[in-house]
C-alpha positions as CSV (number, residue, x, y, z in Angstrom):
1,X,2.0,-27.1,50.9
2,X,3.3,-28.1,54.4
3,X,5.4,-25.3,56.7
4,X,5.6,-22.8,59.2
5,X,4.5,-20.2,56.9
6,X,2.8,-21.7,54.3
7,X,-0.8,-20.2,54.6
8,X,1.0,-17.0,54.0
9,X,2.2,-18.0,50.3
10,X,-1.7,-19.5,50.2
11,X,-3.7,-16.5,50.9
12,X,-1.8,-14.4,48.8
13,X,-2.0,-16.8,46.0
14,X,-6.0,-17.7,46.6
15,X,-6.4,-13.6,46.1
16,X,-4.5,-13.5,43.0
17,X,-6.7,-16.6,41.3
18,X,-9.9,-15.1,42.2
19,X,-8.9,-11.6,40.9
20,X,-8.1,-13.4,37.9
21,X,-4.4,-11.7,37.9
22,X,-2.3,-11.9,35.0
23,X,1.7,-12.9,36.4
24,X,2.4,-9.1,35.3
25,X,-0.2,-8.0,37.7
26,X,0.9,-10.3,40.8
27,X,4.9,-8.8,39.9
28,X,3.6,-5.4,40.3
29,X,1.7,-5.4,43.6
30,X,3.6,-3.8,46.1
31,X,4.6,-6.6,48.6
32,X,5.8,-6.0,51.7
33,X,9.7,-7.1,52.7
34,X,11.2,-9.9,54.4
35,X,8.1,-12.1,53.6
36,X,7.6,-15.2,52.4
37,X,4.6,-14.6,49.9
38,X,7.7,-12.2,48.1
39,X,7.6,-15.8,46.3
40,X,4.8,-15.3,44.2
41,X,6.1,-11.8,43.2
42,X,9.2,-13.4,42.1
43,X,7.8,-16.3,40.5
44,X,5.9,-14.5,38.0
45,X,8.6,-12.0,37.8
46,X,10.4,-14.7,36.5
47,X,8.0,-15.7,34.2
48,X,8.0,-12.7,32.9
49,X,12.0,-12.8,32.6
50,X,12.7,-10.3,35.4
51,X,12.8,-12.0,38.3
52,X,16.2,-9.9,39.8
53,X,16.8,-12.6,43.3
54,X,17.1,-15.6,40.1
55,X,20.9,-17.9,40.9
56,X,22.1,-18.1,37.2
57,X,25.2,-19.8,35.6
């Protein structure tokens, strides 16, 4: 992962593997807002099938 921001979306994602979090768990931790680790939250919001900021046809 290459960017301006990208050890943001790391660290929060390195936490959430060694906790061992279930997608459900990573959707419902409070994340702050605009930030760019909100990715994760949506991600496994989605795989969950509620991710809410989703472009559909």
């Amino acid at each position: 992962m290459i960017g301006a921001h990208a050890s943001e979306i790391i660290h929060e994602a390195v936490i959430a593997i060694k906790m061992g979090m279930k997608s459900r768990e990573l959707e419902d931790t409070i994340h702050s807002h605009p930030v760019y680790s909100e990715v994760l939250m949506e991600g496994a919001a989605d795989v969950n099938k509620r991710a809410i900021h989703k472009y559909r046809d």
